[in-house]
C-alpha positions as CSV (number, residue, x, y, z in Angstrom):
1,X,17.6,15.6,4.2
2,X,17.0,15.0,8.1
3,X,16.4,12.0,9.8
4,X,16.0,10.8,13.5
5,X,18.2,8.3,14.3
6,X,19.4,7.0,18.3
7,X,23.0,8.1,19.0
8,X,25.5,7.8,22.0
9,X,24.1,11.1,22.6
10,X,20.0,10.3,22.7
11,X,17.8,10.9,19.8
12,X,18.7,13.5,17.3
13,X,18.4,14.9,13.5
14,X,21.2,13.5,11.0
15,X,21.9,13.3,8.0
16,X,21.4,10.7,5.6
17,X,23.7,7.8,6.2
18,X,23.9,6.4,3.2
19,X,23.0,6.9,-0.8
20,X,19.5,5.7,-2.7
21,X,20.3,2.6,-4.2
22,X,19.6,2.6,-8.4
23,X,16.2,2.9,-9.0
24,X,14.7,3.9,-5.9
25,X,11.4,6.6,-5.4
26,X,12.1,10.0,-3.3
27,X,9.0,10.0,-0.9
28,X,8.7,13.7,0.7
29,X,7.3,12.5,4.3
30,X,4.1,13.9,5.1
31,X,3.7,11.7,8.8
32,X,5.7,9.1,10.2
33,X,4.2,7.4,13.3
34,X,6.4,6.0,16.4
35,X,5.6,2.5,17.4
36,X,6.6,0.5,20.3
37,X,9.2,-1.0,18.6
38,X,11.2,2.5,17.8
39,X,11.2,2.7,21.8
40,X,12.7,-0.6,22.2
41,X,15.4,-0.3,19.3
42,X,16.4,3.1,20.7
43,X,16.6,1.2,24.1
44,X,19.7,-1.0,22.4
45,X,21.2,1.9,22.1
46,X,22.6,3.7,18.5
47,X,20.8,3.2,15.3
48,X,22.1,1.9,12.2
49,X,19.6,3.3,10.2
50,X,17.0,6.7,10.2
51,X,14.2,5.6,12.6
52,X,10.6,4.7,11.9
53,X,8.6,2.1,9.6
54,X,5.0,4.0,9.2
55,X,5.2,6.5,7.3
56,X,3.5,8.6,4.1
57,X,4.3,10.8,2.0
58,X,4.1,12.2,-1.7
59,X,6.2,10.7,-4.6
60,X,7.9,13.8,-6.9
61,X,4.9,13.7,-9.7
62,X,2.9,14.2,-6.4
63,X,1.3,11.0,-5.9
64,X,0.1,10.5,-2.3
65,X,1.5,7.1,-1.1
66,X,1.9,5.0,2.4
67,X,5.1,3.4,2.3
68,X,5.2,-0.9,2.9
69,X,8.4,-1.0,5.1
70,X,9.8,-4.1,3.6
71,X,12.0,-5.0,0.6
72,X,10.9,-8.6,0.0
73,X,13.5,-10.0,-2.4
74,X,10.9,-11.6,-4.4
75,X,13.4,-14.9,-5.0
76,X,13.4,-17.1,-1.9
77,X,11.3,-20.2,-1.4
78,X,9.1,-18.5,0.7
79,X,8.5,-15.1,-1.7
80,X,8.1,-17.9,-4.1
81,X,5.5,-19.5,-2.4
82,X,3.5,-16.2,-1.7
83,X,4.3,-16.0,1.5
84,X,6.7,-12.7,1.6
85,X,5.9,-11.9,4.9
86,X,8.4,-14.9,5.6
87,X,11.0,-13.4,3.0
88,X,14.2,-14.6,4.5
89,X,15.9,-11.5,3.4
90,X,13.2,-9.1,5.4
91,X,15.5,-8.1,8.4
92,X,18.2,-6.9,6.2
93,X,15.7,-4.7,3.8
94,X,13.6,-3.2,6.4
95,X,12.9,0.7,6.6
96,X,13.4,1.9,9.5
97,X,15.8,-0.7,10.5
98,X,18.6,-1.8,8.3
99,X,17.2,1.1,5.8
100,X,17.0,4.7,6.4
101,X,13.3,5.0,7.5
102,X,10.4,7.9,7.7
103,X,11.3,9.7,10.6
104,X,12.7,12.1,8.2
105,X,11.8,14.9,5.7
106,X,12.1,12.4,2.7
107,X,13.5,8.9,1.9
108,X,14.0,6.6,-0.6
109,X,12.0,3.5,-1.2
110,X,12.3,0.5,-3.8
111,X,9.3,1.2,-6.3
112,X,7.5,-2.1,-5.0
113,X,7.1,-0.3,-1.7
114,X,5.3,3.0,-3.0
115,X,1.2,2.0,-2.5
116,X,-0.7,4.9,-3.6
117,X,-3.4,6.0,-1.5
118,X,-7.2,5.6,-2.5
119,X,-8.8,9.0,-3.3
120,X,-10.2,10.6,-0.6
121,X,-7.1,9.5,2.2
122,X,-5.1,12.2,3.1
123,X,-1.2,11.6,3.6
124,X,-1.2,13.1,7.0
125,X,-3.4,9.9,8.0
126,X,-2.0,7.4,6.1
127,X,1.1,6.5,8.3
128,X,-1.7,4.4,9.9
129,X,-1.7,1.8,7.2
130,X,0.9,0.2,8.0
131,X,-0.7,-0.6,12.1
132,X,-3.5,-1.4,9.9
133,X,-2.1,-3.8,7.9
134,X,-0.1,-5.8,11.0
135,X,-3.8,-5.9,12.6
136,X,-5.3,-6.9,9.1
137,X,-2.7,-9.8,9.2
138,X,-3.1,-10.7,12.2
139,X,-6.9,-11.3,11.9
140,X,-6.4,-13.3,8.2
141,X,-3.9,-15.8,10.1
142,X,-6.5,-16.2,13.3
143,X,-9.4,-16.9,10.7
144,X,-11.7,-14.4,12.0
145,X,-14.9,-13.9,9.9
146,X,-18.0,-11.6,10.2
147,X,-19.9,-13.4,13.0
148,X,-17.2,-14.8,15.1
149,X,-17.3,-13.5,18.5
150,X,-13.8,-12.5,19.2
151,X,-11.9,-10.8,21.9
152,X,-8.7,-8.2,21.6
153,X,-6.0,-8.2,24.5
154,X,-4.2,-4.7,25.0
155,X,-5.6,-1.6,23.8
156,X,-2.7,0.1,22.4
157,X,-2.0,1.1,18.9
158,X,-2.2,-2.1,17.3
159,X,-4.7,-3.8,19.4
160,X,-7.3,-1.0,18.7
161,X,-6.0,-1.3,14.9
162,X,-7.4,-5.1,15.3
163,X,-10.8,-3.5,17.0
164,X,-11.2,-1.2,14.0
165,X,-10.0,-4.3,11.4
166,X,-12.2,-7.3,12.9
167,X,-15.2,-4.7,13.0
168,X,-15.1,-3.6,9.4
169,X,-14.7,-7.7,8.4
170,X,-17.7,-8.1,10.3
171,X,-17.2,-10.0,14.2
172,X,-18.1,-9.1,17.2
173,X,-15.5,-7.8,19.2
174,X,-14.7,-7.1,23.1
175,X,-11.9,-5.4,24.3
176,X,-10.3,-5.8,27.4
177,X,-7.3,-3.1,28.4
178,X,-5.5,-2.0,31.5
179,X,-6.2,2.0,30.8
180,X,-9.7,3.4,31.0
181,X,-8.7,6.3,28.2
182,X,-7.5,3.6,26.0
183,X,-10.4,1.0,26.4
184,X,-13.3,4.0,25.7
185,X,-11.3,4.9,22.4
186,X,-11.9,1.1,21.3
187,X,-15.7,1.2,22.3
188,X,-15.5,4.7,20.1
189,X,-14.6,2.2,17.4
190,X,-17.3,-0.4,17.9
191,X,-16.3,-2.8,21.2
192,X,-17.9,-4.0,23.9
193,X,-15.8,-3.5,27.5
194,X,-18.4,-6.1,28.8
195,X,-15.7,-8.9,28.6
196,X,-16.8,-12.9,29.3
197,X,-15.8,-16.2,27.9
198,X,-15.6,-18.5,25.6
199,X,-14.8,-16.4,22.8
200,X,-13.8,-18.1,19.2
201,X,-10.4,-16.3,18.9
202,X,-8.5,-14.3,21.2
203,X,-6.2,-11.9,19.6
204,X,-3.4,-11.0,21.9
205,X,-2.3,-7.4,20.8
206,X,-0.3,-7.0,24.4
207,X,2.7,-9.2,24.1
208,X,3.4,-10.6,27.6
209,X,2.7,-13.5,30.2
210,X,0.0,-12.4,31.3
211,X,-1.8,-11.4,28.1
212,X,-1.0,-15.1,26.8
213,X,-2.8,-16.7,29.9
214,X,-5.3,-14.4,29.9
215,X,-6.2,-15.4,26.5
216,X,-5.6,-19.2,27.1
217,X,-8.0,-18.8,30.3
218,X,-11.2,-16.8,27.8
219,X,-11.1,-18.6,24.6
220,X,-13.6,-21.7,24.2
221,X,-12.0,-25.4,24.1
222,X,-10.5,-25.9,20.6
223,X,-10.7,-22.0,20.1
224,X,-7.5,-19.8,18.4
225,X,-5.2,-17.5,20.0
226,X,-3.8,-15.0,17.5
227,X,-0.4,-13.3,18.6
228,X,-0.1,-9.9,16.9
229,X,1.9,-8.2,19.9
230,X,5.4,-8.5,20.2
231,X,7.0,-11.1,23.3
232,X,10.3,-9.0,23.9
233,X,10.9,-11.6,26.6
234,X,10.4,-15.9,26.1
235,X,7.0,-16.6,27.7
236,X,5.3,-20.3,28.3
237,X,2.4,-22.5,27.7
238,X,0.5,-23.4,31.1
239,X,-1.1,-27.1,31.5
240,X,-4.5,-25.4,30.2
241,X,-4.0,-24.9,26.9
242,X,-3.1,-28.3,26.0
243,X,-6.2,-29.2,27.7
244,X,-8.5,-27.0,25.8
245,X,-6.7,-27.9,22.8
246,X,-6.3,-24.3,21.2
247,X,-4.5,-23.3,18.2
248,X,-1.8,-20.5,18.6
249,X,-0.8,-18.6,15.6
250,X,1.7,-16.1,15.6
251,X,1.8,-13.7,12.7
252,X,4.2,-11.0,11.5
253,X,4.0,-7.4,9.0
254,X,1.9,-8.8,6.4
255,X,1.5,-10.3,2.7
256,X,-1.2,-11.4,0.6
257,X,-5.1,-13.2,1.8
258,X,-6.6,-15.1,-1.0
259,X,-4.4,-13.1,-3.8
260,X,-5.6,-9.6,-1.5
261,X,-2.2,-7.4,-1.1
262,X,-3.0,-7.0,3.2
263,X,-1.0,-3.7,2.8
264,X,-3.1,-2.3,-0.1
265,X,-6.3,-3.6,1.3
266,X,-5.3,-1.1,4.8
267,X,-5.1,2.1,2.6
268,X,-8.7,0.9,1.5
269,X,-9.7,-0.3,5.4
270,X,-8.3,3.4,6.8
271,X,-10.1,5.3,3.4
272,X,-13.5,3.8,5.4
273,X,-13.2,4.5,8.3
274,X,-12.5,8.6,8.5
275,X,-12.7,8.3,12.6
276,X,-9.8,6.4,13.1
277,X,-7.4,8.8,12.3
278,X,-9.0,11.4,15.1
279,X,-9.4,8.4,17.8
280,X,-5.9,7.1,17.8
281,X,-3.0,10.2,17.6
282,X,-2.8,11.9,20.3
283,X,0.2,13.6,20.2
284,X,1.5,15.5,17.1
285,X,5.4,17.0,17.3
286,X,7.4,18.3,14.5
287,X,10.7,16.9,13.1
288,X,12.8,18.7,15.1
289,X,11.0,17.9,18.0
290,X,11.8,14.3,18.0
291,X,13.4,13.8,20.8
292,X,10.3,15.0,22.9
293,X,8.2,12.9,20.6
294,X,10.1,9.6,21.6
295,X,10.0,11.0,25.6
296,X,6.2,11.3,25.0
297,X,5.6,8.1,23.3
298,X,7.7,5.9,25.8
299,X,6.2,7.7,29.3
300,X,3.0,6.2,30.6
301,X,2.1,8.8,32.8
302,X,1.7,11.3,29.1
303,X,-1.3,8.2,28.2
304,X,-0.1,8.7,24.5
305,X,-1.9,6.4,22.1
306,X,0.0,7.3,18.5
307,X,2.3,10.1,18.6
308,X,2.8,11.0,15.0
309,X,6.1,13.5,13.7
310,X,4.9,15.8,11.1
311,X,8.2,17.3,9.0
């Protein structure tokens, strides 16, 4: 087995660092995508774990599957209450993170993790469910349903994951980005770049200051914000959105929406919609190319969207 993992030396192919626990699934990778979040946990320097949380792959009886990157422990209060995207155990079961993830040539996953693919969705693609299903998430906590006019912040992976997930539920969506090439791939997928105001929910995909006021400033009076992008940085609340009264609410991976697995309903979201796969990678590498993949992905000037290693 090979996995990418940061060391004191950059990004580089190791070995395995540490044994499948009893009863885990071997899952031979087929992609494994990077996301923003690789680059800024290889910015804090060396790993603990192989690298990388969306990935897909083939079981041994060769069943196609896209991996859910999470180990809920299915016995806290909050697993309990059907809310296991809350599972207080998550950081410490997390591929890709505390767990040897898919940047690899295979991995071991818990059985509950293992979502087979509807027929029809190739592996190769499939490392896009799990985007899917943050997006997916993020759009069940904002209450967005068909006919809401809604807005998406930041044209990146995730935000045009949300273009592609607030379409197929049915709104209408505008999406406002800072990069031309990125913005024309979300009209590709069904927004309007003719941005105004007084939108029902805002769904900041961006993650900074400016994003947040951006979305307090376009959203009607008692409107939603919905946060799926990251704040790596604290960020505040301006006199205006008290005054408009809005609703903020964050939301994080992904669980269940009225007794609907989010994660499972993704593989069926990305089975729909063939284009997606075509619009968002960019950039292709193989394993041993990682540390190129990782320079692409985290420099502007390459206008990467989804750069995907293929073992």
């Amino acid at each position: 087995m090979r996995g990418v993992k940061m060391t004191a030396d950059g990004i580089r192919l190791v070995g395995p660092t540490r044994d499948p626990a009893e009863g885990d699934m071997r899952v031979r990778v087929a992609s494994s995508g990077i996301c923003g979040s690789d680059l800024h946990m290889a910015s804090f320097g060396p790993s603990w774990a192989i690298l990388g949380h969306e990935f897909s792959g083939h079981l041994d009886d060769g069943t196609p599957v896209a991996v859910l990157p999470v180990v809920h422990c299915g016995t806290c209060d909050r697993c309990l209450a059907g809310s296991e995207q809350q599972c207080r155990d998550s950081l410490g079961s997390m591929y890709g993170v505390s767990l040897d993830g898919g940047l690899a040539d295979e991995v071991w996953v818990h059985p509950s993790c293992a979502t087979p693919l509807p027929h029809g969705l190739a592996p190769e693609h499939a490392h896009l469910v799990e985007p899917l299903a943050v997006a997916l998430h993020g759009v069940h906590r904002a209450g967005v349903v068909a006919g809401m006019r809604i807005m998406v912040l930041g044209a990146g992976p995730i935000g045009l994951c949300t273009v592609s997930v607030a379409r197929h539920l049915g709104a209408d969506v505008d999406l406002e980005g800072h990069r031309p090439s990125r913005t024309a791939v979300g009209e590709r997928l069904g927004a309007s770049l003719d941005v105004g105001f007084d939108y029902d929910v805002v769904l900041d995909a961006a993650g900074t200051q400016s994003s947040l006021d951006r979305a307090t400033e376009v959203v009607r009076p008692g409107g939603t914000v919905g946060i799926l992008g990251t704040y790596w940085a604290p960020v505040s609340l301006g006199m205006s959105f008290q005054m408009k009264e809005l609703t903020l609410i964050p939301s994080f991976t992904y669980g269940h929406d009225h007794g609907v697995g989010e994660f499972e309903e993704a593989t069926r979201i990305l089975g729909a919609e063939p284009d997606l796969p075509d619009a968002l990678v960019t950039h292709r590498f193989g394993l041993d190319q990682a540390a190129e993949a990782f320079r692409v992905a985290g420099d502007r000037d390459e206008d990467a969207i989804k750069v995907v290693v293929l073992p």
